[in-house]
Every structure is written in C-alpha cells, then in structure tokens.
KOLVEXMI-844986 format. One record per residue: x, y, z of N, C-alpha, C in turn. Coordinates in steps of 0.2 Angstrom, whole numbers, padded with zeros to 4 digits, always signed. Each point is the difference from the previous one (the first is absolute). Layout:
N
XYZXYZXYZ...
***
This chain:
430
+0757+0670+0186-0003-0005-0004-0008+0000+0002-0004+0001+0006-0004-0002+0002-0005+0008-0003+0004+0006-0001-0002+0005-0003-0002+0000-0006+0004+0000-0003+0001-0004-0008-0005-0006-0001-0002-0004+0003-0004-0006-0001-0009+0004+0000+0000+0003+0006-0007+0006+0001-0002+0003-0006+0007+0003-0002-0002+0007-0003+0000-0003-0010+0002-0008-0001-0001-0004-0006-0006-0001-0001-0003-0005+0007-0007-0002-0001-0005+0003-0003+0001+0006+0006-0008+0005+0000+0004+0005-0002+0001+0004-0006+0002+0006-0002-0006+0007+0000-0005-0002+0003-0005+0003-0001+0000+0005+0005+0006-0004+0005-0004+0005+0008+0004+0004+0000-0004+0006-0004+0004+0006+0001-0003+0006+0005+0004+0005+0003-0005+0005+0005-0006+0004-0004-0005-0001+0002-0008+0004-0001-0002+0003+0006-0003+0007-0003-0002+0004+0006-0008-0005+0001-0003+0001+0008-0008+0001-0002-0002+0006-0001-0006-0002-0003-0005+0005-0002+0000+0008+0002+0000-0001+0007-0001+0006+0005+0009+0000+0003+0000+0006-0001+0008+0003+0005-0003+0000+0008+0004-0004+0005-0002+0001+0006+0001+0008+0001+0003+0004-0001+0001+0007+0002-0009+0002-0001+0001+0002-0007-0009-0001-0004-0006-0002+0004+0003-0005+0002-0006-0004+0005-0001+0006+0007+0005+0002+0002-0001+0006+0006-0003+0005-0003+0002+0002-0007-0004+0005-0001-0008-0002-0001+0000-0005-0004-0006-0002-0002-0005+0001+0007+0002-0002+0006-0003-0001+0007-0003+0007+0004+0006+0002-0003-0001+0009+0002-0004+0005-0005-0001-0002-0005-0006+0001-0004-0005+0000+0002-0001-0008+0001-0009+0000+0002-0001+0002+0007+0005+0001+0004-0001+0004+0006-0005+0006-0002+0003+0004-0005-0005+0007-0001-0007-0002-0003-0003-0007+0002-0007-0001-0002-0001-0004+0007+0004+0001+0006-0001-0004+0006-0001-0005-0004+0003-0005-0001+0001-0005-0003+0004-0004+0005+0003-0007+0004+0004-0001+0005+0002-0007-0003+0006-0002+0001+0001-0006-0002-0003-0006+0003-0002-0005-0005-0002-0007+0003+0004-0004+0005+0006+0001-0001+0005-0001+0004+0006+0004+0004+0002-0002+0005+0007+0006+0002+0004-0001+0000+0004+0007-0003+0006+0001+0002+0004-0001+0004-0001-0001+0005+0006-0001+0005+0002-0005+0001+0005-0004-0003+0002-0006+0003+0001-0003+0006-0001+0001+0006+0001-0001+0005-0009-0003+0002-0003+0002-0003-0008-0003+0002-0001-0004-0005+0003-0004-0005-0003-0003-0003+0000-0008+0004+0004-0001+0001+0000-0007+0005-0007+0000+0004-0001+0007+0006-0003+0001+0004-0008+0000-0004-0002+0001-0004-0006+0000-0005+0001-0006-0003+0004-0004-0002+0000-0007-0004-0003-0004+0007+0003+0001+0004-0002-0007+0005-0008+0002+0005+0001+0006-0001-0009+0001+0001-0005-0005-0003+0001+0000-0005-0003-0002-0005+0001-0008+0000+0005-0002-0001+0002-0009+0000-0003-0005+0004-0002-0005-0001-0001-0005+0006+0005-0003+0004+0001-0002+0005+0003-0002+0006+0007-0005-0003-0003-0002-0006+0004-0005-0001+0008+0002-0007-0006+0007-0003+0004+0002-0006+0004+0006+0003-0004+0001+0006+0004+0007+0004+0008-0004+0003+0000-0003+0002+0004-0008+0004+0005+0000-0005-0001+0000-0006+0008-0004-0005+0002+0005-0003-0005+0007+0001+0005+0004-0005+0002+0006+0004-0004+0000+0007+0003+0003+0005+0007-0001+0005-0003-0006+0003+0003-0006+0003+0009+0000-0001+0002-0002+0003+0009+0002+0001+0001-0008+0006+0006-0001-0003+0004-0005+0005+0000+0001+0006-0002-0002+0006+0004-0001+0007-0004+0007+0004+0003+0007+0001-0004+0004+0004+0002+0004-0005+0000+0001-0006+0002+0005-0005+0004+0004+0000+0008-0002+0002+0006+0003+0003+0003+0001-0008+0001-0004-0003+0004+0000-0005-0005+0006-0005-0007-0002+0002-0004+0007-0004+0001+0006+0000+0000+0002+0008+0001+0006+0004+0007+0000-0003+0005-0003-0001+0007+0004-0002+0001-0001-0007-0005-0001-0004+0001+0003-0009-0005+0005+0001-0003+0001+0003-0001+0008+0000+0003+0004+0003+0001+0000+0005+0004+0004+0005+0008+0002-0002+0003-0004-0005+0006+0001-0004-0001+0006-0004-0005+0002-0003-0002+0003-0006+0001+0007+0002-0001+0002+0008-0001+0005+0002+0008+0003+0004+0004-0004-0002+0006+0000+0004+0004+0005-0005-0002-0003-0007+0004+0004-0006-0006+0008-0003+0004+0004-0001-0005+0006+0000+0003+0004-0009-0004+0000-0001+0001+0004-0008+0004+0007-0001+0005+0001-0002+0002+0007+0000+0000+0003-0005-0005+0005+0000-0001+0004-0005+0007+0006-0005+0001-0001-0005+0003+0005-0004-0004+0005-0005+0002+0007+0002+0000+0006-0005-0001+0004-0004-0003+0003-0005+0005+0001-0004+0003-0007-0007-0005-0004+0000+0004-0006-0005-0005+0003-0005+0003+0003-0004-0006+0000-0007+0004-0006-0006-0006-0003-0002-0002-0005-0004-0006+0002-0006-0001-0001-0005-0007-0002-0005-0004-0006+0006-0006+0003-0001-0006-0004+0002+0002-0004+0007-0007-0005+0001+0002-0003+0007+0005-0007-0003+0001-0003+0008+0005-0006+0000-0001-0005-0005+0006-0002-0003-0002-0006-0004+0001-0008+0004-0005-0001-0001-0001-0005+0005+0000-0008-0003+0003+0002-0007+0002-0007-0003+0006-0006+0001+0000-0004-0001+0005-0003+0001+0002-0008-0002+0006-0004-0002+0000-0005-0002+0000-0008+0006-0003-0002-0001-0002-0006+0005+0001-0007-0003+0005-0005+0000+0003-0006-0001-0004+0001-0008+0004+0005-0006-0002-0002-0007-0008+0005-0001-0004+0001+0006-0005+0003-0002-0001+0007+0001-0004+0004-0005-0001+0007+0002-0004+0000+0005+0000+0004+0005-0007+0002+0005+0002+0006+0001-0009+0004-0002-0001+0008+0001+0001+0001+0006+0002-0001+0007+0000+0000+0006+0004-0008+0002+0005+0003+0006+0004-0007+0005-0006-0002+0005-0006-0002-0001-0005-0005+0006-0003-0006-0004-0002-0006+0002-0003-0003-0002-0003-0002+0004-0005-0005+0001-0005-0001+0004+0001-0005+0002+0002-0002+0007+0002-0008+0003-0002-0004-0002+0000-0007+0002-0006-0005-0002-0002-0001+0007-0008+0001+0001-0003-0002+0004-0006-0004-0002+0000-0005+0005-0004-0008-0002-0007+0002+0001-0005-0003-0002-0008+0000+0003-0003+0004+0000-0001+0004-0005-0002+0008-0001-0007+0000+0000-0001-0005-0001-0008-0001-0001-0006+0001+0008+0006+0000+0004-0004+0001+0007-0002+0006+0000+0004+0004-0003+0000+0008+0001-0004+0002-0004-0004+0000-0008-0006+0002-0004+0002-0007-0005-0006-0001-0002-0002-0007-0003+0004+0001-0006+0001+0005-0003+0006+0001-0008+0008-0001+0002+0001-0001+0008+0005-0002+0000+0009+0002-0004+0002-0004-0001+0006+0000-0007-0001+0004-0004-0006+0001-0004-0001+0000-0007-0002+0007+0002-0002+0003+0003-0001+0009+0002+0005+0002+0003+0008-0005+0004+0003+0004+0000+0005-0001-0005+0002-0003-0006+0002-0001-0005-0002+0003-0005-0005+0002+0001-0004+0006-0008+0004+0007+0003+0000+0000+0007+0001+0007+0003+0008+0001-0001+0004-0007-0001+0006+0004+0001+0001-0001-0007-0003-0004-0006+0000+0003-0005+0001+0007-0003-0006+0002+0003-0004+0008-0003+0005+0004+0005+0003-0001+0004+0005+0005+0004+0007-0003-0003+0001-0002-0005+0010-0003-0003+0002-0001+0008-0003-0006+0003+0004-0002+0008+0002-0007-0002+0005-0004+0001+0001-0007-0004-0005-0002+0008-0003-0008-0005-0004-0002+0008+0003-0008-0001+0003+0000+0009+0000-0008+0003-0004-0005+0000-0002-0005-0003-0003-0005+0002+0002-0004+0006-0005-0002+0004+0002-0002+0005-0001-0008-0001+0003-0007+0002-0002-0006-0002-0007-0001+0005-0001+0007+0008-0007-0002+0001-0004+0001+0000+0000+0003-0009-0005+0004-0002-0007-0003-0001-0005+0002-0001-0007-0002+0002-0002+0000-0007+0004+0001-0005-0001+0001-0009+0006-0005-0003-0001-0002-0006+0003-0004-0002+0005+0006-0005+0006-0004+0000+0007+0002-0005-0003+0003-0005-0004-0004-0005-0004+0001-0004-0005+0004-0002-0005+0004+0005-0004+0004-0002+0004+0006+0003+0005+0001+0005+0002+0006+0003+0006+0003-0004+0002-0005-0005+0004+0004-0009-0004-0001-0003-0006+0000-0001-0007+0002-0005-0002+0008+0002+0000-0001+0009-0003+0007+0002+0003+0006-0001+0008-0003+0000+0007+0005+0003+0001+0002-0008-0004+0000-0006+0002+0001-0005+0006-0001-0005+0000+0000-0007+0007+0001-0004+0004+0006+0000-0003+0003+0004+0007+0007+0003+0001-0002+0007-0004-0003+0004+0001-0002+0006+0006-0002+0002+0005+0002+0004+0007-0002+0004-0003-0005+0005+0004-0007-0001-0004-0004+0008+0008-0004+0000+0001-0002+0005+0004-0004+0004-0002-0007+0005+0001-0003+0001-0001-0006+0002+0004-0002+0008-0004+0001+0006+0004-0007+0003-0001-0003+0003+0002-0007+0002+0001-0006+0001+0000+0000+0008-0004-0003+0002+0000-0005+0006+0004-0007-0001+0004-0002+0002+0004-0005-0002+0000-0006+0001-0004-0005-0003-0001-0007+0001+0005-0003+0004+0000-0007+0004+0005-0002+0001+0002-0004-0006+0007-0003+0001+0006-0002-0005-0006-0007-0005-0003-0003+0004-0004-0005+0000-0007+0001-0006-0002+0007+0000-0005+0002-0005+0002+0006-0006+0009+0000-0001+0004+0000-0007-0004+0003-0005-0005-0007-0001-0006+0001-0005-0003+0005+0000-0005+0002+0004-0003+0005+0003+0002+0007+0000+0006+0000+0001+0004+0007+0000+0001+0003-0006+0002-0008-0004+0001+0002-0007-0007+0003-0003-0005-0004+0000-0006+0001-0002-0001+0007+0000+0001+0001+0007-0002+0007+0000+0005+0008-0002+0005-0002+0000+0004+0005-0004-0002-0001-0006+0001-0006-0004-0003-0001-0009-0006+0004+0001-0007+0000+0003-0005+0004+0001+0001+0009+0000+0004+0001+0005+0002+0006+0000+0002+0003-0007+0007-0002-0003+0003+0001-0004-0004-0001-0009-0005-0002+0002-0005+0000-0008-0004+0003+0002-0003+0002+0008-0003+0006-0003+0003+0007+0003+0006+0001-0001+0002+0007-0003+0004+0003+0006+0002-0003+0005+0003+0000+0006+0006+0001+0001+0003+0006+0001+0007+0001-0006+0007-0002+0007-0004+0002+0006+0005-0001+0004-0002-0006+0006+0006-0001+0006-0004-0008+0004+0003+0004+0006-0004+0001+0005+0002+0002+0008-0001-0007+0005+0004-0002+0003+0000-0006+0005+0000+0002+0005-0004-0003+0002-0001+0003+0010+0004-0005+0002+0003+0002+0003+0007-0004+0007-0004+0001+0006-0004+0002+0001-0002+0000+0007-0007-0002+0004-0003-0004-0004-0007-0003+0000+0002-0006-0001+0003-0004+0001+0001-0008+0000-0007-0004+0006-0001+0004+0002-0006-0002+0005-0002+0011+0004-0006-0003+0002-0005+0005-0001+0000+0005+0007+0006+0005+0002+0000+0001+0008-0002+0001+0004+0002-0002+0008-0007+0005+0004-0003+0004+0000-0007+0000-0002-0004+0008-0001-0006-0003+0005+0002+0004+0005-0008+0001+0005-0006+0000-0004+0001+0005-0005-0009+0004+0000-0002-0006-0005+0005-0004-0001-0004-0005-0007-0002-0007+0006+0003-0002+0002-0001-0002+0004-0007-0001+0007+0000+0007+0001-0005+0004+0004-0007-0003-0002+0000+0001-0007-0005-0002-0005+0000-0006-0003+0002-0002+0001+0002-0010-0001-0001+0000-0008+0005+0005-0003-0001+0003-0009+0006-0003-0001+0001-0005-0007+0005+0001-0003-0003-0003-0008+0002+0004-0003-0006+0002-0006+0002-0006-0005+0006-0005+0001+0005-0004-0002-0003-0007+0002-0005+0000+0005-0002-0006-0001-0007+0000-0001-0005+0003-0003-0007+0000+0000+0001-0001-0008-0009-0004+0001-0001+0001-0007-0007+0004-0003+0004+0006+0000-0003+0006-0005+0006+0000-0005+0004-0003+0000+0007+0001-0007+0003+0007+0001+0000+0003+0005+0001+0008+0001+0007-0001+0002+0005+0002-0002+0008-0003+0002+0003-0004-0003-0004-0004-0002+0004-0008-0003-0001+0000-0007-0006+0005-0003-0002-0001-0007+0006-0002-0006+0007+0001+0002+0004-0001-0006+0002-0005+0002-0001-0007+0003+0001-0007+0003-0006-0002-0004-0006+0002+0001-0007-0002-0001-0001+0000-0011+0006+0004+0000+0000+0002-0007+0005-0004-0006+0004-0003+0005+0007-0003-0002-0001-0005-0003+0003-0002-0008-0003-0009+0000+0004-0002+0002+0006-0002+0003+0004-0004+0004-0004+0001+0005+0000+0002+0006-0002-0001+0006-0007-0003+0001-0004+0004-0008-0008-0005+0000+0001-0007-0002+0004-0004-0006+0000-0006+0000+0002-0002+0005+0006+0002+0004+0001-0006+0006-0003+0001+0006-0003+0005+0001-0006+0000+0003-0007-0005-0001+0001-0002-0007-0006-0004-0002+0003-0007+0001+0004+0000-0001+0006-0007+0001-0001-0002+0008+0002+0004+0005-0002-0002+0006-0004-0003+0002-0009+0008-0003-0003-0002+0004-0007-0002-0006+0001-0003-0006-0004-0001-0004-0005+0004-0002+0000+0008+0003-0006+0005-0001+0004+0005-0002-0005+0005-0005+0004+0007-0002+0000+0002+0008+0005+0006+0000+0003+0004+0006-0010+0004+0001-0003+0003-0005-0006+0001+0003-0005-0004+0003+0000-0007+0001-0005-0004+0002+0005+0000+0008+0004+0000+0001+0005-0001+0009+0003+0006-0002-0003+0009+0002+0003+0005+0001+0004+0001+0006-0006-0006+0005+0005+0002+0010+0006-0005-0002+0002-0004-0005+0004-0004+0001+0006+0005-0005-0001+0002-0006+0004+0002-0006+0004+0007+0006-0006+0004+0002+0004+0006+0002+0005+0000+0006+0001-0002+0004+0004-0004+0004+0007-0003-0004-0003-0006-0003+0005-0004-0003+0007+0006-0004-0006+0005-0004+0006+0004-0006+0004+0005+0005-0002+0002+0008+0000+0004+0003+0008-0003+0005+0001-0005+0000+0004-0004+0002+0008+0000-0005-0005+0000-0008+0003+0001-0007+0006+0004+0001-0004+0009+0000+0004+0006+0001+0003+0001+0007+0000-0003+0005+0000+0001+0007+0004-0006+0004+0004-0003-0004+0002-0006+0001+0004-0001+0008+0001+0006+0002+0003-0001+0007+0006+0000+0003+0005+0001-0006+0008-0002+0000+0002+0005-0005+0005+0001+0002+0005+0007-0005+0004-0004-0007-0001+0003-0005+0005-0004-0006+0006+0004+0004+0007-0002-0005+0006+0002+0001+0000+0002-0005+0010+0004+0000-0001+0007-0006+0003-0004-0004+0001-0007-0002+0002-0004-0006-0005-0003-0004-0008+0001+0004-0005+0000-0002-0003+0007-0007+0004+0006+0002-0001+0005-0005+0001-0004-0009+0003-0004+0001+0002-0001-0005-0003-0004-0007-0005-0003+0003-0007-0005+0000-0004+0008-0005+0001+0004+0005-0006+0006-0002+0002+0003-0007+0007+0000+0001+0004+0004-0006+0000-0005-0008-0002-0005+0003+0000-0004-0008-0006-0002+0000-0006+0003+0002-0007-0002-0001-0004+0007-0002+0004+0008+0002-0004+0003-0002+0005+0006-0005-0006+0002-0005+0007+0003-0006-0004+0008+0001+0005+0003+0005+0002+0008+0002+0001+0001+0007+0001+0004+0004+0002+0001+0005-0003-0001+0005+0003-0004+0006-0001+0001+0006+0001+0004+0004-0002+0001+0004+0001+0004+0007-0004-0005+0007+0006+0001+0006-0004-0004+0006-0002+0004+0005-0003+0000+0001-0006+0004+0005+0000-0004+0007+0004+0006+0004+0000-0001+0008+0007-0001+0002+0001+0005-0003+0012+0001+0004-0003+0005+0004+0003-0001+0006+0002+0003+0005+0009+0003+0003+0003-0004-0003+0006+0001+0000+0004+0000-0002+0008+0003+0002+0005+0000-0008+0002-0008+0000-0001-0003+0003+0003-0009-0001-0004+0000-0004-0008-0002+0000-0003-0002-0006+0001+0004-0006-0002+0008+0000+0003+0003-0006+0006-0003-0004+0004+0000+0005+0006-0002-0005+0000-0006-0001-0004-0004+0002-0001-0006-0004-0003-0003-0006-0005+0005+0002-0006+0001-0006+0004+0004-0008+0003+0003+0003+0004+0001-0005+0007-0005-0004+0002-0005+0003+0004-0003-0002-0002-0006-0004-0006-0001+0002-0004-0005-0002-0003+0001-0008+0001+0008-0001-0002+0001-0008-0008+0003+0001-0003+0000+0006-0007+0005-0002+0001+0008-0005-0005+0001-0002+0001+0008-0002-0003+0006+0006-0004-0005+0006-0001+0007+0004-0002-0003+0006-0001+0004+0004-0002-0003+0008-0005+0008+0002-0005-0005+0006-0006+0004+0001+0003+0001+0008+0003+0006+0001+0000+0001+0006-0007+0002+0006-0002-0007+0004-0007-0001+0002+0001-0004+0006-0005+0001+0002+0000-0002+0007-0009-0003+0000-0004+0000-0005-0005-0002+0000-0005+0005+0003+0001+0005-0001-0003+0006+0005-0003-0003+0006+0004-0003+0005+0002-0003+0007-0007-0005-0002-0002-0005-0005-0005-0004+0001+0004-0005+0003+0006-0001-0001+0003-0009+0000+0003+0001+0007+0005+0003-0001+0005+0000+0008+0000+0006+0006-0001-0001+0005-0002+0005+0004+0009+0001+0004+0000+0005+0003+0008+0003+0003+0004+0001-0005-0002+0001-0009+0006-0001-0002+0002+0007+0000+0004+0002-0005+0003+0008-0003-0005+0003-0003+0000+0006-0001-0001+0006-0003+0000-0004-0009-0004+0001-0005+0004-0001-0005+0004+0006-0005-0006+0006+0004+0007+0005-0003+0003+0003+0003+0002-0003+0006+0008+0000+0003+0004-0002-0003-0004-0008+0000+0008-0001-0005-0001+0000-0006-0003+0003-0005+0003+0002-0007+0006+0002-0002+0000+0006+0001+0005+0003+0000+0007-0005+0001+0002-0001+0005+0006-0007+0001+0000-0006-0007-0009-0001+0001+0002-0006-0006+0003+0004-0008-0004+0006-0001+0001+0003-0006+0009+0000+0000+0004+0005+0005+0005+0001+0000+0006-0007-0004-0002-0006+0005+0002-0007+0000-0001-0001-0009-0006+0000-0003+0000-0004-0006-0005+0003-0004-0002+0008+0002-0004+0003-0006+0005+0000-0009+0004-0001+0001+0003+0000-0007+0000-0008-0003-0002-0003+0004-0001-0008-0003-0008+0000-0002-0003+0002+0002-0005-0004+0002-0006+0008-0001-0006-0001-0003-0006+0004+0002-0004+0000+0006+0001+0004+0003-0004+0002+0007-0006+0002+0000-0005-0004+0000-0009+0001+0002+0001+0001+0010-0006+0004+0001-0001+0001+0007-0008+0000+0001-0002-0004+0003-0005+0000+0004-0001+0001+0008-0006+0001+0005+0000-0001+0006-0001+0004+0003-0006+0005+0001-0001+0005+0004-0001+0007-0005+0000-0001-0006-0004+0007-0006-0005+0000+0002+0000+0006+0001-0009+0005+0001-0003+0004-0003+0010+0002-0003-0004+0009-0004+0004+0002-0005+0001+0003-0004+0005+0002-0004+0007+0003+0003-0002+0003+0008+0008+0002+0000+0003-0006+0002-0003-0006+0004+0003-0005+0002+0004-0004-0008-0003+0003-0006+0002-0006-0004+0006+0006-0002+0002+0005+0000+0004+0004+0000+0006-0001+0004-0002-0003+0006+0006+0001+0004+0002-0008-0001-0002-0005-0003+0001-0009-0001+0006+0002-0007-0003+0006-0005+0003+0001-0007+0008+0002+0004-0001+0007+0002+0006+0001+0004+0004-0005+0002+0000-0003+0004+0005-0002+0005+0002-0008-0004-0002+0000-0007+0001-0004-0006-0004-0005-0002-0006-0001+0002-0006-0004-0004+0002+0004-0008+0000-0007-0004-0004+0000-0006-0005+0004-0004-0004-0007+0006-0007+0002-0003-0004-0004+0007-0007+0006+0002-0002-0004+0005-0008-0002+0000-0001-0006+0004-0006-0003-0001-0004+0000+0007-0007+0002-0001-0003+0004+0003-0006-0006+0001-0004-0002+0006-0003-0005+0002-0007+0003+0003-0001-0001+0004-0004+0003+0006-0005+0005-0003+0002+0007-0002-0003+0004-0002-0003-0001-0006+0002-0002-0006-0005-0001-0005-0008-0006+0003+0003-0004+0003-0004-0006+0004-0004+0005+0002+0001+0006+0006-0005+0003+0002-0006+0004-0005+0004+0001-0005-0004+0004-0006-0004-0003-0003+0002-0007-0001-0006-0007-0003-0004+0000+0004-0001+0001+0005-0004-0002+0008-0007+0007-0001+0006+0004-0002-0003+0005+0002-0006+0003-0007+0004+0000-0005-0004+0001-0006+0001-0006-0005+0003-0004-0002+0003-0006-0004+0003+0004-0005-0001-0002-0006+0003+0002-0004+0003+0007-0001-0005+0006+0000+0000+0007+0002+0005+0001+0003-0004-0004+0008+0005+0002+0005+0006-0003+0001+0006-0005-0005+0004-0002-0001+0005+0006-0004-0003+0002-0007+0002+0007-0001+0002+0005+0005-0006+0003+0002+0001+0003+0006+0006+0002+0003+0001-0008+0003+0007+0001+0002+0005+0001+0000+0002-0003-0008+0006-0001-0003+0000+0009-0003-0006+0002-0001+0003+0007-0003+0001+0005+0004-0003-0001+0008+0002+0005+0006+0008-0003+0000+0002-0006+0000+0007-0001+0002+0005+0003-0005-0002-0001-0005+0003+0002-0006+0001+0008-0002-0005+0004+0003-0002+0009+0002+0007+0001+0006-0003-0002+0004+0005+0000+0005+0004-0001+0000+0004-0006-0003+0005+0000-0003+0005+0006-0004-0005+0000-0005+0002+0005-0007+0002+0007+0006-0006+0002+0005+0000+0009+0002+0006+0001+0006+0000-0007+0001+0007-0001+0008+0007+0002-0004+0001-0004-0006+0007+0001-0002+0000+0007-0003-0006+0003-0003+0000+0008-0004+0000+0004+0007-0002-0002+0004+0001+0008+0004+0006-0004+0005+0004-0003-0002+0008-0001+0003+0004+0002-0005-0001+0002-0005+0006+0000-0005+0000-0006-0001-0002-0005-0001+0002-0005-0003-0002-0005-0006+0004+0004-0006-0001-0001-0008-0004-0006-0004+0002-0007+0004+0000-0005-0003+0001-0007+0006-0002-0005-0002+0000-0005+0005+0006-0005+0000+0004+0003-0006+0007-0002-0001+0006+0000+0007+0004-0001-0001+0006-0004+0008+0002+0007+0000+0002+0006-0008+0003+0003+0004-0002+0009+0001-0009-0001+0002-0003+0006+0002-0004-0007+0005-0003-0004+0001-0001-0001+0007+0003-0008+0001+0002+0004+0008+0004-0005+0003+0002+0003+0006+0004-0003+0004+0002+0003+0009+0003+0005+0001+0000+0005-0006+0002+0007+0003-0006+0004+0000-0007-0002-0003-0006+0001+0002-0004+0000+0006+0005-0006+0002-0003-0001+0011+0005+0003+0002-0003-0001+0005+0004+0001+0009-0004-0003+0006+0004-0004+0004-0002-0003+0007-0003+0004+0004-0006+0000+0000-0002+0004+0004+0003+0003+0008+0001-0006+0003+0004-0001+0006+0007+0003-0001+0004+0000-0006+0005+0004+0000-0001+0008+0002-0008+0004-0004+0002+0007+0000+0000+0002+0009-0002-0004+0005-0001+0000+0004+0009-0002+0005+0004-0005-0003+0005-0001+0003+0005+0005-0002+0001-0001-0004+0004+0006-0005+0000+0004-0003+0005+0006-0004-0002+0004-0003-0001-0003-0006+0005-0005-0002+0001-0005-0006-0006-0004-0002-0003+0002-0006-0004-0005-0003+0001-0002-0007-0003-0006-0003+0001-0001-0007-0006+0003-0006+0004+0004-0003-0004+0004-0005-0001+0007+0003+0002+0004+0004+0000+0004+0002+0005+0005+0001+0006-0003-0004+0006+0005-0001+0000+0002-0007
***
C-alpha cells in the first residue's frame, strides 16, 4: 500500500539521467589533462575528509567529523568494508556499461544512492541545503532532508526542483508536541516530499567529545543554523508567541533551545507509537537506525515500507556493531518484507557496491558529499556524487557485473577476505 500511495501522488518521479555521464566525466577529466589542465578537486576519496577539515573551523570540523565516545563504532564501519573483497568475473559479455537503475518504494532512480540527511549544512559553505539539493538534483540523487536543517522545508523543494527526488525525515517530537510533528510532515508532504525516514536513534544527542571539546551544539544558539524548520513552523511560532509574548526572533537564545528540546525530547517513542506516523503521513515510511534482526522484524510487523540499516555513522552510540556486519543477517531475516537502505561508513563507490551486494536496496551516503560542500559547495557536492557514481558504474564493469539488479549483484560477488586465507573454500569463487 505504502508503494502504491508514493507512486499515485507523485507520478512524475520517474528515473532521469544527469546531464553529464559520470563515466564521460572521467573522460572529460582526461581530456583536459592534454592541455595540463588538473582538476579543481580530487579524486581520491580517501583525502577528501582530510582537505575538508583542513579547511573548517573547530567547531564545523567537530560535528561532522566528530564520533561518539573514542570512535570504536566509527573505526568498525570502516573496517567491516574491508573484511569483504570483490570477486572479479571474465569473460561476461554484455551491451554497454552496468545499468545502474533501479525501483525504490514506487520511485524510478537512475542509481541505488541517496544522500543521507545531514543537519546544519550551513557551517560547512553558507549555501548550505540549497547547494546540496541543486547538486543532487542536477546528478538524479533523491535528497534527504534533515529536520536539522539550516533551510526551511520550503525553500529546499524550491531549490530541489520539479524533477528533484527529496525525501523527508523526522526527528520525533515527543507524544506531547503531536501538533508539531504533524505540522511538520503536512510541510513536508505539500512541498513534494514523497518519502518520511525517522531516526530511532537520536532521541537525545550522544556522547561526542569533539562537540563538546568545543562547547558547540549548533541546536542551541541563535544563529537559527539547525533549528531553522522550528523557527519556520507556525505551530511552534504561535505557541511560542503564547508563552513568551515575542515572535521566536525577538528571544532567539530562548526559541532555539526551547524547539531543540522539541526534536530531542529525551525519551524513546514505543513501536505502537508508529502508528500515530502511518495516519498522519500519505506515502511510505522507513525507520532509520535498525541494528538488529529484533528490531527488523518488528519494523516490519508494524506495516513500515523500509528500514535504514544505520548505526548513525558511530555519531550516537559508541561500542556498538559494525553496521555492515550486520546487514547482511538483517537482509536475510526480512529483506523480502521490508526495503533495505544502508548507511554508515561509504567512502567510495566500491563500498556502496559491497552494501548493494550483501542486500542493500539502496544506500545513503553522508559524510562525503558534506566533505564536497566544504570543499567546493555546490560544484563540489557534484563532484562527489559523480566520482561515487563512476566508481560505482567502472567496479561492477570490470567484475562482470551487468546490473545492479539481486540477480548479477549479490554475495556470490564477495568473498571473506579472511576465508581465502583459512580455507580453500570461498564464496563466489567456485
């Protein structure tokens, strides 16, 4: 139903290519090479972090670098990625390169990535949202809204265009501010918002040294940078005016705190609370932040249409699991129920190859485009998406690997690295 409800509303969002073929983009790049030409930006995924945070201040370097506790759960979403290894085939002749399309809860996308929601983009280059929402426009990338976003609901489905794919999600008021929740998915949902991701895992805001370090929490200052769709809200402005007798911009030190308390309310809903969500918003949900097959499979019993296998890329909980250790397990448990997003530790395109394998959906990708903003803003947001997207496309054509479909990529593509060394037995290699 929740398919069906997506795919009635917005019958518009069909898969479009961009403009430029990432492949093309590597030739393009190797073109101007022969006029010593060099790119404004690098290729290598692995230095863009290390050049974004050169660049950032102490404080934007803090929250989007920054990790839970001693960054254990950080260090094991990367370190999982390396444990599975890509096994090349043959000999597979095919027309052209991979097709990289695919259907997601009712919608076309020309590629399985989306772009996480991350909050406060505005620390990172002053265009914020709205540069990385042109970019995933102009690259067909659906783009998350994050509710701590630094741009309002409303100019970010202006910027994200009428071809623009956006999705919605929710930081979860407590039971208490109903209204508010609701306010804010009716905001969503009129302007063009075709899906709702709910974070399960931010009910309160976790131990993060380097935010801290810096006595930064971008959720109670008033610059509006975070809170803007609280500051934009008219339920939250009138009874904010009802409180304290003043629009929320005449008492900023007061409003941003106060709405920050709003989304952060401190205490977990229960899974009977889903159901408040399911009759307030018209198209699918998915909840963001399963780490295990008990929640999986509850998430599914409950009637969502998808669950984000996420661990928060270790911002929230420090000692936890791998999250793409345990994908694979959840997939097995309820990938026929339920659509599987994967986040938590993508760098590069092979990584988003090996999350597609092991049965992600579709996966969303955080940190790196963040570094692209930082790095070039809107441009450098592109950038990104189209090395991930190259890399992508070039990993599966020099594996033999047709399409991004279950049944040319999938686990007979990997092997456990640590198997070829224990055994002769590996998976994908007989």
């Amino acid at each position: 139903m929740a398919n069906e409800a997506a795919t009635q509303h917005h019958p518009k969002y069909q898969a479009h290519k961009p403009e430029q073929d990432a492949v093309d983009y590597e030739l393009q790049t190797y073109t101007r090479g022969l006029d010593f030409e060099r790119p404004p930006l690098t290729f290598q995924a692995s230095k863009w972090e290390e050049l974004a945070c050169s660049r950032l201040s102490a404080d934007s370097k803090g929250y989007v670098y920054g990790s839970a506790g001693v960054r254990e759960t950080t260090d094991k979403n990367r370190a999982a990625f390396k444990k599975w290894s890509i096994v090349p085939r043959r000999l597979v002749k095919y027309d052209g390169f991979p097709d990289l399309k695919t259907e997601i809860l009712g919608e076309q996308l020309s590629v399985p990535i989306a772009m996480a929601p991350v909050g406060v983009l505005k620390i990172f280059n002053p265009d914020g949202e709205m540069a990385a929402t042109r970019a995933a426009a102009q690259e067909a990338v659906p783009y998350i809204l994050s509710t701590a976003s630094s741009t309002s609901i409303e100019d970010v489905a202006q910027a994200n265009g009428v071809d623009g794919q956006r999705w919605y999600q929710l930081y979860w008021p407590s039971r208490e501010h109903d209204d508010i929740t609701i306010s804010l998915l009716q905001r969503a949902n009129k302007a063009g918002f075709t899906t709702l991701f709910v974070t399960l895992d931010t009910y309160i805001l976790g131990w993060r040294p380097s935010d801290m370090d810096n006595g930064y929490n971008p959720f109670m200052r008033a610059d509006r940078i975070g809170v803007e769709l609280g500051m934009t809200d008219p339920v939250f402005r009138q009874q904010f005016k009802e409180r304290h007798g003043v629009d929320v911009e005449e008492k900023m030190n007061s409003a941003a705190p106060e709405w920050m308390r709003t989304i952060f309310p401190g205490t977990s809903k229960g899974w009977e609370d889903v159901e408040f969500l399911k009759s307030h918003w018209d198209g699918p949900i998915v909840l963001k932040g399963i780490q295990s097959i008990v929640d999986a499979k509850k998430a599914a019993e409950v009637g969502v249409a998808g669950i984000v296998v996420s661990n928060h890329g270790g911002r929230q909980q420090d000692g936890g699991n791998s999250s793409l250790g345990v994908l694979p397990h959840i997939v097995d448990a309820v990938g026929d129920k339920l659509t599987i997003f994967f986040d938590s530790g993508i760098q590069s395109g092979a990584d988003i190859a090996k999350a597609l394998a092991l049965g992600a959906d579709c996966v969303l990708v955080g940190r790196p485009y963040v570094y692209g903003l930082a790095l070039g803003g809107e441009k450098g947001v592109e950038h990104v998406l189209k090395s991930l997207v190259g890399e992508l496309e070039l990993t599966l054509h020099l594996a033999g690997i047709q399409s991004v479909k279950k049944e040319h990529l999938n686990r007979e593509a990997l092997v456990l690295e640590d198997d070829l060394f224990n055994s002769v037995k590996g998976i994908g290699l007989h």
